[in-house]
MDAnalysis code that builds the backbone (N, CA, C; Angstrom):
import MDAnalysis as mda
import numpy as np

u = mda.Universe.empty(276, n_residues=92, atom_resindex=np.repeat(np.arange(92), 3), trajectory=True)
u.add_TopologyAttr("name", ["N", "CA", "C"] * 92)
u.add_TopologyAttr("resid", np.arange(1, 93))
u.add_TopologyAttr("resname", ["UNK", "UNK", "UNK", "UNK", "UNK", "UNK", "UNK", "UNK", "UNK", "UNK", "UNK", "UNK", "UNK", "UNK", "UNK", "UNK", "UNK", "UNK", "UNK", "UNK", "UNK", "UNK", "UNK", "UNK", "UNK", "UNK", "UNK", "UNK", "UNK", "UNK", "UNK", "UNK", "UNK", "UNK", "UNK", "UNK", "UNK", "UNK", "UNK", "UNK", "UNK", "UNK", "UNK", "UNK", "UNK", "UNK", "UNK", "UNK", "UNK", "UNK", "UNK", "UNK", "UNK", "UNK", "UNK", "UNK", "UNK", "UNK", "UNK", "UNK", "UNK", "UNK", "UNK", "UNK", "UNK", "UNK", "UNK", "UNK", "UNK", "UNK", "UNK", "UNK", "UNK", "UNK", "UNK", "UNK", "UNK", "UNK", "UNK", "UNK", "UNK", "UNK", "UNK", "UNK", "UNK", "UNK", "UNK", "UNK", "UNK", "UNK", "UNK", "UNK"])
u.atoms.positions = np.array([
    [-5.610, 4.033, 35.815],
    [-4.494, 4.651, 36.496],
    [-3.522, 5.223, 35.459],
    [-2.930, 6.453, 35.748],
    [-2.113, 7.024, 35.175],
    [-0.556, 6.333, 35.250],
    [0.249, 6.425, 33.728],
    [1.376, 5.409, 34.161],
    [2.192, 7.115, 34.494],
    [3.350, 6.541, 34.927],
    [4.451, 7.529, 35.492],
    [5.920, 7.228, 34.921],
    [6.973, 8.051, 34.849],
    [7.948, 7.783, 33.959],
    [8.904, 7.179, 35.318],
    [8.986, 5.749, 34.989],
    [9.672, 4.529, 35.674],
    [11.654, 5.214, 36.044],
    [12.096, 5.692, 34.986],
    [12.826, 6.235, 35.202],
    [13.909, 6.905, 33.804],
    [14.517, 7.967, 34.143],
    [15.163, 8.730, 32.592],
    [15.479, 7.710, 31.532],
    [16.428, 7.049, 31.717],
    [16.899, 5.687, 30.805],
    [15.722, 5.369, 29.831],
    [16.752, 5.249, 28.400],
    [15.762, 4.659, 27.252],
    [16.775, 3.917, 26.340],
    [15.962, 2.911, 25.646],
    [17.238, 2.022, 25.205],
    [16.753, 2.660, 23.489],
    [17.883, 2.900, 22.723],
    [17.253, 2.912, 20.583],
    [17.846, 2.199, 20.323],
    [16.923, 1.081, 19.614],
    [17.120, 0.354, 18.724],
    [17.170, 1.165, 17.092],
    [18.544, 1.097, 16.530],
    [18.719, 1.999, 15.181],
    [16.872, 1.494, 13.506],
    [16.531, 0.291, 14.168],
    [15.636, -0.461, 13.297],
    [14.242, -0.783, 13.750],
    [14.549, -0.584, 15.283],
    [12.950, -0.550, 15.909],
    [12.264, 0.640, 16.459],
    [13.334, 1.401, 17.002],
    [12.847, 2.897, 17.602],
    [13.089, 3.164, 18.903],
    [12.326, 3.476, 20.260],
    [12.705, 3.754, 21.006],
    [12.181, 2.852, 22.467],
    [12.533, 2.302, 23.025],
    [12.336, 1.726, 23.933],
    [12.242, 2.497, 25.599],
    [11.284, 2.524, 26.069],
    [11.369, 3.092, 27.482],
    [10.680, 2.754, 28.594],
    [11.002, 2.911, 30.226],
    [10.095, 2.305, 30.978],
    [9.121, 3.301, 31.811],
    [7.666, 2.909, 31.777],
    [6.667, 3.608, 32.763],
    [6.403, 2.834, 34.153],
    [5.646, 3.246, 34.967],
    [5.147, 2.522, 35.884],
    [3.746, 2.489, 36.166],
    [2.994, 1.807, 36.694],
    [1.502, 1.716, 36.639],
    [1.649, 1.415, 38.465],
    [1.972, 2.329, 39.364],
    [1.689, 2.049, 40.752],
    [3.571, 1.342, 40.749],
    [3.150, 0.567, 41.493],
    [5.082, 0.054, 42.035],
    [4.856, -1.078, 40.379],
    [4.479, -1.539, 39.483],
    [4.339, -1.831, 38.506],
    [4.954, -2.055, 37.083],
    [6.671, -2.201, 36.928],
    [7.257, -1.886, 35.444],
    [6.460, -1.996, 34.380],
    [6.162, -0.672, 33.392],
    [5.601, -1.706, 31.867],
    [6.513, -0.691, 30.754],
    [6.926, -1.941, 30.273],
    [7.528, -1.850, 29.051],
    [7.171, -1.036, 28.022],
    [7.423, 0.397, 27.658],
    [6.617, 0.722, 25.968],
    [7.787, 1.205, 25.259],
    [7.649, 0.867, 23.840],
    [8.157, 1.376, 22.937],
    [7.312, 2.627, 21.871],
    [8.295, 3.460, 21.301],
    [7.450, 4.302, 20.319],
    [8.342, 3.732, 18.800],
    [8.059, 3.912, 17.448],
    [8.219, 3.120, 16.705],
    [9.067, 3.569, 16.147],
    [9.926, 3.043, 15.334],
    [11.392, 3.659, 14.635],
    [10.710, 4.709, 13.617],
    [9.453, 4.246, 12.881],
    [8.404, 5.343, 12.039],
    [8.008, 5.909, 12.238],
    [7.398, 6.345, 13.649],
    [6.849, 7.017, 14.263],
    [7.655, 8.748, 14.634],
    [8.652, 8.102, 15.395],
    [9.760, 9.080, 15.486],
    [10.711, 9.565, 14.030],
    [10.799, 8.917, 12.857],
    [11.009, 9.534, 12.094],
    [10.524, 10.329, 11.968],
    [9.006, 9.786, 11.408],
    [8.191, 11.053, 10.470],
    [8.231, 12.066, 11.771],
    [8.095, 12.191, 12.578],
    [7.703, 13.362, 13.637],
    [9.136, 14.167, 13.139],
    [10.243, 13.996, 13.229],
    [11.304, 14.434, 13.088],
    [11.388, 15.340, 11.655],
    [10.773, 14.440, 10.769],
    [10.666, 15.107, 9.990],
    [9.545, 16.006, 9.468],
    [8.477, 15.831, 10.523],
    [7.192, 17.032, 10.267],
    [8.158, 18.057, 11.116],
    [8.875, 17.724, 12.417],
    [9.350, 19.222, 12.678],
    [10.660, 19.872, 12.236],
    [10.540, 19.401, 11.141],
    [11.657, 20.250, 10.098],
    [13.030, 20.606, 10.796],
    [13.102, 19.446, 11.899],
    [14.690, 19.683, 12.839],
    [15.407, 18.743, 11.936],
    [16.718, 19.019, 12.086],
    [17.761, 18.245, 11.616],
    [18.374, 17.272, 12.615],
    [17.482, 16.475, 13.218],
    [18.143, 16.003, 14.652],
    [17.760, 14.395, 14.396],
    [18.915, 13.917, 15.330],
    [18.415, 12.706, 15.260],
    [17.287, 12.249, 15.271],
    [16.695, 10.504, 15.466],
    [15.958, 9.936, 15.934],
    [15.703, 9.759, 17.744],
    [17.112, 9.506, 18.349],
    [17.211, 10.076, 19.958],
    [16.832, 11.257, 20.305],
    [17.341, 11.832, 19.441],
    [16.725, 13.303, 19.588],
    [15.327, 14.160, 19.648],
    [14.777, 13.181, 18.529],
    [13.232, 13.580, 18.357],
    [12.711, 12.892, 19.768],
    [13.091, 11.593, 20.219],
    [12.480, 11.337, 21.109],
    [12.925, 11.587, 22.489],
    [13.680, 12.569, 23.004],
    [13.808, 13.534, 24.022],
    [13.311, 14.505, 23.862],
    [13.230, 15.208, 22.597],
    [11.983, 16.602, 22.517],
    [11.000, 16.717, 22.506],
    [10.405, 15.095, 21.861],
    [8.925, 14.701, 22.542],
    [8.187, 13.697, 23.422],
    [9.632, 13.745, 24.305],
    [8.837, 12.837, 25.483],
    [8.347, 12.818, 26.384],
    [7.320, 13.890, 26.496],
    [6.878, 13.685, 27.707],
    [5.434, 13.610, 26.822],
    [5.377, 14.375, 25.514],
    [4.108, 13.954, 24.519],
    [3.817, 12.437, 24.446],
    [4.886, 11.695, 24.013],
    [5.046, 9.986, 23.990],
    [4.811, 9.196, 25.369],
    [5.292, 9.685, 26.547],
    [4.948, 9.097, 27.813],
    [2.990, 9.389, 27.864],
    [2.579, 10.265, 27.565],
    [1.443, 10.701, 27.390],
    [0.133, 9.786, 26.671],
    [0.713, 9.679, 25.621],
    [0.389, 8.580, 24.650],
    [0.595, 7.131, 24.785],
    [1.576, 7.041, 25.662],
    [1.559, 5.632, 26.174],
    [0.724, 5.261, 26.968],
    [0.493, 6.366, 28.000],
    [-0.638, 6.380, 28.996],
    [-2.092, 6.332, 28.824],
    [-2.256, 7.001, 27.898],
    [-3.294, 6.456, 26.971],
    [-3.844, 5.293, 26.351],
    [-2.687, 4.854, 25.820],
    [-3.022, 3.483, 24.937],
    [-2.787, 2.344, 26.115],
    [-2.263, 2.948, 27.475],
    [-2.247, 1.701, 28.234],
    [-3.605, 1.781, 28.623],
    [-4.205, 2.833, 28.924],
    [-5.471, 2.527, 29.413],
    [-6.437, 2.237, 28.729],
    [-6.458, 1.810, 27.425],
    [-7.161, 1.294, 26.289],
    [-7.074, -0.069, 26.190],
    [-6.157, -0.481, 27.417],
    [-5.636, -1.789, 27.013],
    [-5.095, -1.857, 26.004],
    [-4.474, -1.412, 25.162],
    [-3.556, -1.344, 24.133],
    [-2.234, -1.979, 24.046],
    [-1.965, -3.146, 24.229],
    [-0.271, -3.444, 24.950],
    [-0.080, -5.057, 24.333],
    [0.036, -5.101, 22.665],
    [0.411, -6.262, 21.978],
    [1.564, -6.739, 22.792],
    [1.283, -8.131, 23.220],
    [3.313, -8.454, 23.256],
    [3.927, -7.954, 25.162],
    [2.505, -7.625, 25.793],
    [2.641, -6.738, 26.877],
    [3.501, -5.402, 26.901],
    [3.869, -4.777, 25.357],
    [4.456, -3.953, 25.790],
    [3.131, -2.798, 24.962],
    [3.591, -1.138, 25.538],
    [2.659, -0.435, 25.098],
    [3.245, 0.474, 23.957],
    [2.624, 0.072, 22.910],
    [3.301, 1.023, 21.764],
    [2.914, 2.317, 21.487],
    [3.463, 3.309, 20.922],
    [3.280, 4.819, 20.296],
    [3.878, 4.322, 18.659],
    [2.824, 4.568, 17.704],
    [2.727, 4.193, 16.991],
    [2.825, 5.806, 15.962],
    [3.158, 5.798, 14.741],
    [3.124, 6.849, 13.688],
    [1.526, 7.828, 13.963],
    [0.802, 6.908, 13.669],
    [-0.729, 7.450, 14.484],
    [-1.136, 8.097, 15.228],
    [-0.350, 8.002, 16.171],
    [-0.282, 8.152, 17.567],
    [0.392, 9.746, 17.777],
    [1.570, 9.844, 17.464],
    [2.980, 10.585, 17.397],
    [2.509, 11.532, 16.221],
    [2.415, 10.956, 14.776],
    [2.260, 12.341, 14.325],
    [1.395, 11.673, 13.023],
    [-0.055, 12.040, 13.782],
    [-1.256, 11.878, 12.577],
    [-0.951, 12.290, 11.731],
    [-1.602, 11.836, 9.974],
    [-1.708, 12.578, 9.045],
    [-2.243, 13.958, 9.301],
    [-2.263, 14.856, 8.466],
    [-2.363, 16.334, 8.517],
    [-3.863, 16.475, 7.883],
    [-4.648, 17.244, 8.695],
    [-5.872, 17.329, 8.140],
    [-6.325, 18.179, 7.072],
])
C-alpha cells in the first residue's frame, strides 16, 4: 500500500533532520529524512536555503521515498527513514 501525506506539519530537529507524518490507510507512521541527507541535497542544489527549506522543495520526492522504503519494510525503530542514499546518491 501506498503511504499518503498524514498531514502538512513537520517537526526539525536542528541535529537530527526532519521529522514528518504519512499514513498507511487510517494508519499514522512516523518517518524522518536525515539531518545529512537534507544537507548534502541542499547543497548538490547549489540553493542558499535552509535545511527546512530543502525539505519543503523536496517533499513530495522524500514522501516518495518514504513510501518506498516503507514498502521494503524498511522502518528501524518503527519509524521510516530517507537516508543521504536515498535523497541524494553519489553522482555517477
Amino acid at each position: 500500500m501506498l503511504l499518503i501525506r498524514y498531514h502538512e506539519h513537520f517537526r526539525f530537529e536542528p541535529h537530527e533532520g526532519a521529522y514528518f507524518w504519512m499514513a498507511d490507510g487510517s494508519i499514522p507512521i512516523l518517518c524522518k529524512v536525515s539531518h545529512e541527507a537534507l544537507r548534502v541535497r541542499s547543497v548538490r542544489d547549489g540553493a542558499n536555503a535552509t535545511l527546512p527549506d530543502t525539505f519543503r522543495r523536496h517533499r513530495e520526492r522524500i514522501e516518495a521515498i518514504a513510501g518506498q522504503n516503507y514498502a521494503l519494510r524498511r522502518r528501524p525503530n518503527d519509524i521510516v527513514l530517507v537516508l543521504t542514499r536515498d535523497l541524494a546518491p553519489p553522482p555517477m
